[in-house]
C-alpha positions in Angstrom: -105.8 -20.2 -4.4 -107.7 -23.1 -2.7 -107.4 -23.8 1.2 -105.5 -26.9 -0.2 -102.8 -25.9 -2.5 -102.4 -23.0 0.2 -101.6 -25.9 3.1 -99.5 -27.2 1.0 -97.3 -24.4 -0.3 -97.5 -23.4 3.5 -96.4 -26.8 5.1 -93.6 -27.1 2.3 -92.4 -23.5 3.0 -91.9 -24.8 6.8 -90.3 -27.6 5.8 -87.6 -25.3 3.9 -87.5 -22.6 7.0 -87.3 -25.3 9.5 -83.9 -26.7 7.4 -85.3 -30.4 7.1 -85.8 -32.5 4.1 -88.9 -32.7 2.7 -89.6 -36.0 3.8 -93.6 -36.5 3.2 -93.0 -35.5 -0.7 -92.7 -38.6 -2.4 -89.1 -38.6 -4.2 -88.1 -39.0 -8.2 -86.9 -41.3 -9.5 -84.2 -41.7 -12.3 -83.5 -37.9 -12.8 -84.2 -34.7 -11.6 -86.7 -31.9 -13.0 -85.3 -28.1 -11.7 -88.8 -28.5 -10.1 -88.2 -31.1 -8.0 -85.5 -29.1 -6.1 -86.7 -26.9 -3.3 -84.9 -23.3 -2.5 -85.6 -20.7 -0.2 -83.6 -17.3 0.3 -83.3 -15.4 3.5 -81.2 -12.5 4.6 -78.4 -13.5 2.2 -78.5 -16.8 2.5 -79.8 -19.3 0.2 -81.7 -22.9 1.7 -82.5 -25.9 -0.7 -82.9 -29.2 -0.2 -84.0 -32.3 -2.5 -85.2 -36.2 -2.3 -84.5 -39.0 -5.1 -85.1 -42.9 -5.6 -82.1 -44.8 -7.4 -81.4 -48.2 -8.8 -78.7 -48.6 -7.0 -77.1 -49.7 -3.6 -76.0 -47.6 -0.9 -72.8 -48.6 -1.1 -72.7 -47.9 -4.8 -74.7 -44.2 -4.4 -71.8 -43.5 -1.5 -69.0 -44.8 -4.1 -70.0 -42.3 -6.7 -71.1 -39.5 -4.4 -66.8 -39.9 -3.2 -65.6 -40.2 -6.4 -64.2 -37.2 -6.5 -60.3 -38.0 -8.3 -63.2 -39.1 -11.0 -66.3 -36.2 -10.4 -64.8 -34.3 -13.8 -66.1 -37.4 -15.6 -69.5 -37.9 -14.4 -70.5 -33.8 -12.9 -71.4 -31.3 -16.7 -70.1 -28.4 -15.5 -66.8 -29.4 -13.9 -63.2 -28.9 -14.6 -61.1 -30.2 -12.4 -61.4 -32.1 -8.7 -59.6 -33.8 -6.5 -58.6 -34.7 -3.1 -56.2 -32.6 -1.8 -56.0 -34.3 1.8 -57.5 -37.6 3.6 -57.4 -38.5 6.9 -59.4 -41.5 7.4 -63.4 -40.5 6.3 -62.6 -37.0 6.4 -61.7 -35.8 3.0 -60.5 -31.7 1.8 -61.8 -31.1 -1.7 -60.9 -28.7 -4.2 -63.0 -27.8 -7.4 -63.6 -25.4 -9.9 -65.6 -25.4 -13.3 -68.4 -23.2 -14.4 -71.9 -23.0 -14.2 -74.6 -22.3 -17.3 -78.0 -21.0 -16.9 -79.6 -18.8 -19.9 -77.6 -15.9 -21.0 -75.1 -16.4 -17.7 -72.5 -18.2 -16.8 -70.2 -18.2 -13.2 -67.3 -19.8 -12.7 -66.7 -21.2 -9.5 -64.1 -22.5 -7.3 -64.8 -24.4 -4.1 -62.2 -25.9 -1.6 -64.8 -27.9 1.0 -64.6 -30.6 3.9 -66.3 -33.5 3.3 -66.8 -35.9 6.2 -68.2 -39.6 6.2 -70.4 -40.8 9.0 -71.5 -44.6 9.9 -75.1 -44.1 9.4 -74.7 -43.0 5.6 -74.4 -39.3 6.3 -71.9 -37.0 3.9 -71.3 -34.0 5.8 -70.0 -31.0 4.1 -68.3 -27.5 4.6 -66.8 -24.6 2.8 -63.3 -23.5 3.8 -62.8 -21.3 0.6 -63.2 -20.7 -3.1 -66.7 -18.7 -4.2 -69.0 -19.1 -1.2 -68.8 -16.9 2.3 -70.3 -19.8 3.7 -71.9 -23.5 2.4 -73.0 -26.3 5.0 -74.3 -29.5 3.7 -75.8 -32.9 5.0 -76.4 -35.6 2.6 -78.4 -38.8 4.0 -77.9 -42.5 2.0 -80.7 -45.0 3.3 -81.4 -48.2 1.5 -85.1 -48.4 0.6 -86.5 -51.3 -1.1 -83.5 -52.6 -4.4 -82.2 -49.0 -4.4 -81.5 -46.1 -2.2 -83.3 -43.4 -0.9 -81.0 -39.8 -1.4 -81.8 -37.3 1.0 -80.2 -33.7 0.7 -80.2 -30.3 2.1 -77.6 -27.2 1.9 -77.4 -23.8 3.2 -74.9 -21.4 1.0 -73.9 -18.1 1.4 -72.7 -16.6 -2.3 -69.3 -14.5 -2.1 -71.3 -11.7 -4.3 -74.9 -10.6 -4.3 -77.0 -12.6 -6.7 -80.5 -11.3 -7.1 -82.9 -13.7 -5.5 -84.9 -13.8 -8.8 -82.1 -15.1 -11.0 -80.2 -17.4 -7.8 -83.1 -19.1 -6.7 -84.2 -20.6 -10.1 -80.3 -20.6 -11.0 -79.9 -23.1 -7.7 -82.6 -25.1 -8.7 -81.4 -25.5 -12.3 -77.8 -26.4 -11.3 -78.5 -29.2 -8.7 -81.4 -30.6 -10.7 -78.6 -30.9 -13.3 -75.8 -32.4 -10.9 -77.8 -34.6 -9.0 -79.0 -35.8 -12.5 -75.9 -36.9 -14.4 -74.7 -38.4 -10.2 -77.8 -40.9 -10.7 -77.0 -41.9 -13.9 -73.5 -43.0 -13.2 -74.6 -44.1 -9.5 -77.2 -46.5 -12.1 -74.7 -47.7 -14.4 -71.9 -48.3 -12.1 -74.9 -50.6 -10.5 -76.0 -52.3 -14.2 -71.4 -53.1 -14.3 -72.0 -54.6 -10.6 -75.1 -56.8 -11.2 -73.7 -58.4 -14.2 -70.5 -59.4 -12.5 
């Protein structure tokens, strides 16, 4: 391996131990590849964090990304969501649905807090269903006719998952997610424009 592709593989492996978006890797745009999502496992705990370009505002990418009477719709491997309490920009979520990869498929249930913040930050945090433990921060920033989506989570499975299968797993499902979110963040942005 060259001194180059080892700097880089080193400085992106910091970047993931450190917790922080990837911020010098230049972001996709219009979907996601499993490779473009980056996961790290440590002592039981699983890291990832990803960056995307969309056609679309920030208020529109924050509309969709709160959706969530509506996520069943848009999300592939969801069954049911909704809000089960609001209090102002703090929401309590509940979903479950199932998630494919290969040969295997896990259900899943998840029961979170998801808080809004001023400065285009979703906050989120597990208070039950199939994790011991999940934090998340997602960061909306406008950036030039579109948005700039920043995100980063830390999850703690409720059973052991080889790091082998849960790390390419984790990649595959939010590659997937984060996917079919831009397309409806894109088209609810085409129904605004031609208003």
């Amino acid at each position: 391996m060259s001194v180059v592709a080892r700097t880089c593989r080193a400085l992106v492996f910091l970047l993931v131990v450190l917790g922080l978006p990837a911020f010098s890797l230049e972001p996709r745009t219009g979907g996601l590849e499993d490779d473009d999502v980056v996961v790290d496992y440590r002592e039981g705990t699983y890291f990832a964090n990803l960056a995307f370009l969309v056609a679309a505002s920030p208020a529109v990418v924050i509309d969709v990304l709160t959706d969530f009477n509506h996520m069943v719709g848009i999300v592939p491997n969801l069954e049911s969501s909704q809000i089960v309490s609001r209090q102002g920009n703090v929401f309590v979520i509940k979903q479950r649905g199932k998630a494919n990869f290969g040969p295997f498929s896990f259900p899943f249930e998840s029961l979170r807090q998801i808080e809004l913040l001023p400065d285009g930050r979703i906050l989120g945090r597990a208070l039950g269903g199939s994790t011991k433990h999940m934090r998340s921060e997602l960061r909306v920033q406008a950036q030039g006719r579109g948005a700039r989506v920043d995100y980063q989570i830390e999850v703690v499975p409720d059973r052991w998952l080889p790091a082998s299968l849960g790390v390419p797993f984790m990649r595959h499902e939010m590659a997937e997610q984060f996917t079919a979110l831009i397309h409806e963040m894109e088209r609810r942005q085409g129904i605004a424009r031609s208003r």
